[in-house]
N, C-alpha and C positions, 0 to 999 in steps of 0.2 A: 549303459546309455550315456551316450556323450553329452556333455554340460556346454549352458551360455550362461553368460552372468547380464542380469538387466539391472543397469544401476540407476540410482532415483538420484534426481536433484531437485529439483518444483516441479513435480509431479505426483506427490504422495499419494497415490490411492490408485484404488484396481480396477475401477468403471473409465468407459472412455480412456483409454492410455496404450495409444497405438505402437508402442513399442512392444511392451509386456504381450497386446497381439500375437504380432509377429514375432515373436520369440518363444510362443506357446505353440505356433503355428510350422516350427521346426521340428516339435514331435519330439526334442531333448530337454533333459532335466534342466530349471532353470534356477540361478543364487542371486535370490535378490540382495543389492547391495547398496549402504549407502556411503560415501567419501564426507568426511568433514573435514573441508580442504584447509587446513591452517598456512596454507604457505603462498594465500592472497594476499594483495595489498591488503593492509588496516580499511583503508575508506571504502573498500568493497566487502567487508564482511558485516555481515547483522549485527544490531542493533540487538541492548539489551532484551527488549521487549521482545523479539522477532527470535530471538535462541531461546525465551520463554515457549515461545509457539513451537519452535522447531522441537523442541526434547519432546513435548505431550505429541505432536504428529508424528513423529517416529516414532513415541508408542506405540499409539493407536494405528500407525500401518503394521511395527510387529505384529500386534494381536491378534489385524483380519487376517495377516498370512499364516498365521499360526491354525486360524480354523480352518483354513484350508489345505493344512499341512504341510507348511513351508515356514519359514523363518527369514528375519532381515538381518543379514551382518553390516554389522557396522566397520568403519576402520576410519582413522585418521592420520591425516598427513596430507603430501601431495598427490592430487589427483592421479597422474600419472605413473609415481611411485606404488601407490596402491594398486594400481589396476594391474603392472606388470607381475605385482607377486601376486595379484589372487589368480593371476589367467596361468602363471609359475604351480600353484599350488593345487587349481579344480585343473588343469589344462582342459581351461575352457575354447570353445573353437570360436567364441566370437562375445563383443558385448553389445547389446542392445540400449540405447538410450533415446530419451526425450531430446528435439532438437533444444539450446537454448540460444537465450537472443541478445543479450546484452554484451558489445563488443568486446571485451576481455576475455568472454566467456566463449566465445563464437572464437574466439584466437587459439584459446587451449583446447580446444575443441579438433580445432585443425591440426594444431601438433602433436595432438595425441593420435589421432587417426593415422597420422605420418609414420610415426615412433610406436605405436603398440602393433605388435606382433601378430597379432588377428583381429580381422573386419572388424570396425570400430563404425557400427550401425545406427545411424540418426532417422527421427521417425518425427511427426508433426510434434509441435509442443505449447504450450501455454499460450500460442496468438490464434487468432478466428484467421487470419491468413498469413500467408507465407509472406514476409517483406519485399521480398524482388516480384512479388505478383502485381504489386500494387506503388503504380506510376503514374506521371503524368503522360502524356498523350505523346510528351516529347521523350520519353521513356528515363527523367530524374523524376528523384522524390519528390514528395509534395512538402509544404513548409507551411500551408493556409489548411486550418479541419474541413471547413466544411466540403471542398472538392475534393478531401480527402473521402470523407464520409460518403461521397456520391460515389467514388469511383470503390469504394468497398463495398455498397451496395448494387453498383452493375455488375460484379462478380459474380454475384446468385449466394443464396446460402451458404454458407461456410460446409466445409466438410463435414458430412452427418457425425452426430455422436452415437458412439457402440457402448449403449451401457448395461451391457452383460460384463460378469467378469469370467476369461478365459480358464481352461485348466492350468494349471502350475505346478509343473512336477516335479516333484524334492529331489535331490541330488542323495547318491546309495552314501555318501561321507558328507558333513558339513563341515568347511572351513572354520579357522577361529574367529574368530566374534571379539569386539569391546567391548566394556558393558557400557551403559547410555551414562550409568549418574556418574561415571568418571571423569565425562567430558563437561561435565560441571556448568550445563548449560542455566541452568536455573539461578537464581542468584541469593546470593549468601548472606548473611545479617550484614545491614536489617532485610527482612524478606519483602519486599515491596508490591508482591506477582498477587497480592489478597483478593483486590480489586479487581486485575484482569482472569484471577479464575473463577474469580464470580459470575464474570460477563459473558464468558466466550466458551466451547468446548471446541477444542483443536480435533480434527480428523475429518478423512470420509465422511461418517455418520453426522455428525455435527457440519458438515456442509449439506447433506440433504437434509436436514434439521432445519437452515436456516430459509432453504431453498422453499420449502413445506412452505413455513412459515410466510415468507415473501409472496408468495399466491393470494392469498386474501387480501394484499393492500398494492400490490401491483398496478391494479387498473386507476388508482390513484397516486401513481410514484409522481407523473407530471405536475400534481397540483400539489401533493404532501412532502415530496423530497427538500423541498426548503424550509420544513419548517421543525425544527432540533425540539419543541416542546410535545411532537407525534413519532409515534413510530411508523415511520414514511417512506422509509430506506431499506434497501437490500440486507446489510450489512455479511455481503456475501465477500466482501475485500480480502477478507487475511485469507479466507477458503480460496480465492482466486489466485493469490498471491503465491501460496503454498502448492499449487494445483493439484488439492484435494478434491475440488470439483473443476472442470475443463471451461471452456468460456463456450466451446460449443454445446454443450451440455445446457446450460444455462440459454442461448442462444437459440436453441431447440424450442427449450419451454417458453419461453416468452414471444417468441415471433409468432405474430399475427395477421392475418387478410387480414384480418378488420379495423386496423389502421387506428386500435386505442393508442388515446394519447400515451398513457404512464407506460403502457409497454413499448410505444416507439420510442419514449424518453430513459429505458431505459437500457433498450439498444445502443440507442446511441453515445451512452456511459461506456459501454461496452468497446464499440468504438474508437471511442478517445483514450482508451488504454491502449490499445492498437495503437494509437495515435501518436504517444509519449514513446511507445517504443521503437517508432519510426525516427523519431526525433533524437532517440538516444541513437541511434543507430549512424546518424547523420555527426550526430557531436557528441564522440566518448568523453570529452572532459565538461558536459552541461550539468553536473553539478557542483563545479566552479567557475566559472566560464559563461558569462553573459551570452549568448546568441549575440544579440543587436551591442555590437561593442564599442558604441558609447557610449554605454553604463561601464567601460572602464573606467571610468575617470571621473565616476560617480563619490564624494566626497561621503561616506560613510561613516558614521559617530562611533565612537569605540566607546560603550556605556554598560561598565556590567553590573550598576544599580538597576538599571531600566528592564535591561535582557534576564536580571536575575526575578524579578516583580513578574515583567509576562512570563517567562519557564512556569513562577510556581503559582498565576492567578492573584493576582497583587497589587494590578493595575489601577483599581479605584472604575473600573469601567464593567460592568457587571455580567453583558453578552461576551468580554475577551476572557474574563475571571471565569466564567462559568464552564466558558470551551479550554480552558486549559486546565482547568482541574477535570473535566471528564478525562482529560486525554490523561496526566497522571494517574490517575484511579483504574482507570479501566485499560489501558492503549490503544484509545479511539476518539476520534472527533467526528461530528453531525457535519457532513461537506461544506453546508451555508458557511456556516462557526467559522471551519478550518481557512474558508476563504476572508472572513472579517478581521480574524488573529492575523490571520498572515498580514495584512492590510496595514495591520493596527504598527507590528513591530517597525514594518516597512516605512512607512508613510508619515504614521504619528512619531514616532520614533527614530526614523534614518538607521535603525540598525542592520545592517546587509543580510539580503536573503540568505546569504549562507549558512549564519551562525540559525535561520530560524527553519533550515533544512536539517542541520543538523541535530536538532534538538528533536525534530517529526523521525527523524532515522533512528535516533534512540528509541523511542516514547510509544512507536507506534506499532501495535500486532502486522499492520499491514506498509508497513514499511517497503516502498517500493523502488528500484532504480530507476526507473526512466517517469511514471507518475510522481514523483516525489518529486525530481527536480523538474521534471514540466511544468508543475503544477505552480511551484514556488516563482519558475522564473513569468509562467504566467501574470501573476496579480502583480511582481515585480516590473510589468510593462516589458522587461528586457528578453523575454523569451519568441519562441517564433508564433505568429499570429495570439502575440498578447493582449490583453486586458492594457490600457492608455496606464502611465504613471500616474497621467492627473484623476484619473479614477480613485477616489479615495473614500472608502467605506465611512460612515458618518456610526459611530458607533452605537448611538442611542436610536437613531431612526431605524438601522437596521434590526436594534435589538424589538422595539417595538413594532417595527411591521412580519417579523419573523416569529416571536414569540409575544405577542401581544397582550398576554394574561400574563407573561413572565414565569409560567410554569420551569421552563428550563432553564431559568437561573435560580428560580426558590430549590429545585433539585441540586443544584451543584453549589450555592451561594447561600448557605441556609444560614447564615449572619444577618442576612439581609430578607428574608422569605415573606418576614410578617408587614412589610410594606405593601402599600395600596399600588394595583396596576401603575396608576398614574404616575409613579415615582419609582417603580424596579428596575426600570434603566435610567434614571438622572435622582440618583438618592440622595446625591447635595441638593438638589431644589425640594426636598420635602421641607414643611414647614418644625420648627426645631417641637411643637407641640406633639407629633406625627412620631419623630426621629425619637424621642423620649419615651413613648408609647411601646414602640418596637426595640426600644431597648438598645440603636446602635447609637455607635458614638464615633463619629466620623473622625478617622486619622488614629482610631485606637480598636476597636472591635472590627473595624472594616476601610481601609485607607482612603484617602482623598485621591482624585485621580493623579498619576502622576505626571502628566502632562494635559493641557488646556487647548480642547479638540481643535479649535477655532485658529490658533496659534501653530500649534504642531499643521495645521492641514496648510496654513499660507507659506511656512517655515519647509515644508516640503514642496512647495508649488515654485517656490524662489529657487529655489537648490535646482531643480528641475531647467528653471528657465536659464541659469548658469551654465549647465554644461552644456544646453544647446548653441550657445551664444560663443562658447568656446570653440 
């Protein structure tokens, strides 16, 4: 029986995965493979946290193929290099892959189909649509969500999802294999991964786990998704990220006639990753690279007391402390948080969105390219249909109208837990009677804030009215 080889890159798993299909659907033995491309640029390869993810997901897709009688080889190096010697060594008649979308990736993509020796097959992948489907009227992209958002809902449904999984049939020899703990994905003393293996189960199953689970608070995502002291949220991100589960998949279960809010709220999440990837598509360097570029000239503080205090929750501000030590602990942040933090480094701070992208690239299980820097140049005003600069999160109101019992800071800020509502986001105004009581001792058990919100917000509104004036 003649062999194909279906190679995984974000698409880990065997439900909905239109290549593995048609590649089942040739009737020949298939070698599922995966490249661990080392010969990308540095600022395009994963983040500590995201090769935590990746080792436990290539487990766990060996192990489904394994019950089904197949196996994943592994190999590393250049994508290209590898594929010509496993198609050398199975002479396999063709490879089957998930499309992907991130321009550099969409480049080698092309050269390899050029340069490799047989059919080099791309099949739908990790978006609800196809990027060239989805235009404006004048047939360019869009740069504003929301007429983005209408013109991917007059498309109709995204293409159904097929979640059966196909036959897969083992090749009569199996090529050689890496083994996984070689590629040293996991990280080494001290072991930091405690917390995110606490939180999270990488794979398949662990994405219809989480999927499960998201049904009973779904029809409330529009009203509970902001608020980081409920479990409000999908947290179906790293599962999408890794395409262990499909977006249309997802998109299946939750579309509804009946026009509930949480499920239309959380299509529309849906979306807006669609959205970021439109946008990366548009500007391969937007995650250094302003959009709106007169934030070039934007005077930016070089401050690595300040940047070092937010990284580790240190800020004296108790909603920023609380979303940054989840995100160390676990490699995740509550979306509200992620938008207040970012705010806070931005705004309160002048430290440039870069250095606070890059530290979400590390930190974070769902670590994304084109959400990551959308996201950030978002709140940093400088991105396309941003959030204003002079929008500036007010840290204590936000803490208080989002977590108003302070639940989700006594969880992450347990220094500070035994304080009265009244005072879990502004702990310097407890009375010193209160503060003795609880036991903290401001500037030693729990820091002062490091900047003075009132100050930092005019100090950024000046800088602001500066480079327009320029």
């Amino acid at each position: 029986m003649a062999n194909v080889i279906l190679l995984f890159h974000r698409d880990l798993r065997l439900r909905d995965h239109a290549a593995l299909k048609n590649a089942s659907d040739t009737g020949h033995s298939i070698i599922p493979l995966y490249i661990h491309d080392n010969t990308i640029p540095e600022e395009n390869r994963e983040g500590g946290a995201s090769l935590w993810w990746l080792n436990h997901s290539l487990s766990e897709l060996d192990r489904a193929l394994r019950q089904r009688g197949s196996r994943l080889i592994l190999r590393k190096g250049s994508r290209l290099t590898e594929l010509e010697r496993i198609v050398a060594e199975t002479h396999a008649e063709a490879v089957f892959i998930s499309r992907r979308y991130a321009p550099w990736e969409e480049r080698q993509d092309q050269e390899i189909a050029q340069r490799l020796s047989v059919p080099y097959r791309r099949f739908r992948g990790y978006l609800l649509f196809e990027p060239e489907d989805v235009k404006t009227k004048s047939g360019t992209p869009f740069r504003v969500f929301t007429p983005f958002f209408k013109a991917c809902l007059a498309l109709g449904s995204p293409f159904p999802a097929d979640n059966t999984v196909p036959e897969i049939a083992a090749p009569s020899t199996w090529p050689v294999s890496e083994e996984l703990r070689d590629w040293c994905l996991l990280p080494s003393k001290p072991d930091w991964s405690g917390g995110i293996s606490s939180s999270w189960n990488p794979g398949e199953a662990g994405a219809l786990e989480r999927l499960d689970a998201f049904r009973s608070v779904v029809d409330r995502y529009d009203e509970d998704r902001d608020r980081p002291d409920r479990e409000g949220t999908s947290r179906l991100s790293p599962h999408l990220h890794f395409g262990e589960i499909s977006p249309r998949a997802c998109w299946l279960e939750f579309s509804s006639e009946s026009g509930l809010g949480g499920r239309n709220a959380f299509l529309r999440e849906l979306i807006w990753r669609e959205f970021s990837y439109h946008l990366l598509a548009q500007f391969p360097d937007m995650a250094q690279i302003p959009l709106q570029k007169k934030f070039l000239k934007f005077p930016w503080r070089v401050d690595h007391q300040n940047l070092t205090a937010w990284q580790r929750g240190r800020t004296g501000y108790p909603i920023i402390d609380a979303g940054m030590r989840q995100l160390w602990k676990t490699g995740w942040m509550h979306n509200r948080v992620r938008m207040i933090v970012a705010s806070f480094l931005i705004k309160h701070l002048l430290i440039g969105w870069q250095n606070g992208q890059n530290w979400f690239w590390d930190t974070l299980v769902d670590a994304d390219p084109a959400n990551n820097a959308a996201s950030w140049q978002w709140v940093a005003g400088c991105g396309a249909d941003a959030a204003p600069f002079f929008r500036i999160f007010n840290p204590m109101t936000q803490g208080a109208k989002f977590d108003p019992n302070g639940n989700y800071v006594r969880e992450w800020v347990p220094e500070i837990s035994q304080l009265p509502a009244k005072f879990i986001h502004e702990p310097w105004l407890a009375p010193p009677e209160i503060l003795a009581r609880t036991n903290i001792r401001l500037g030693d058990s729990y820091p002062w804030p490091i900047v003075d919100h009132k100050l930092a917000r005019q100090r950024a509104l000046d800088t602001l009215n500066r480079i327009k004036g320029e």
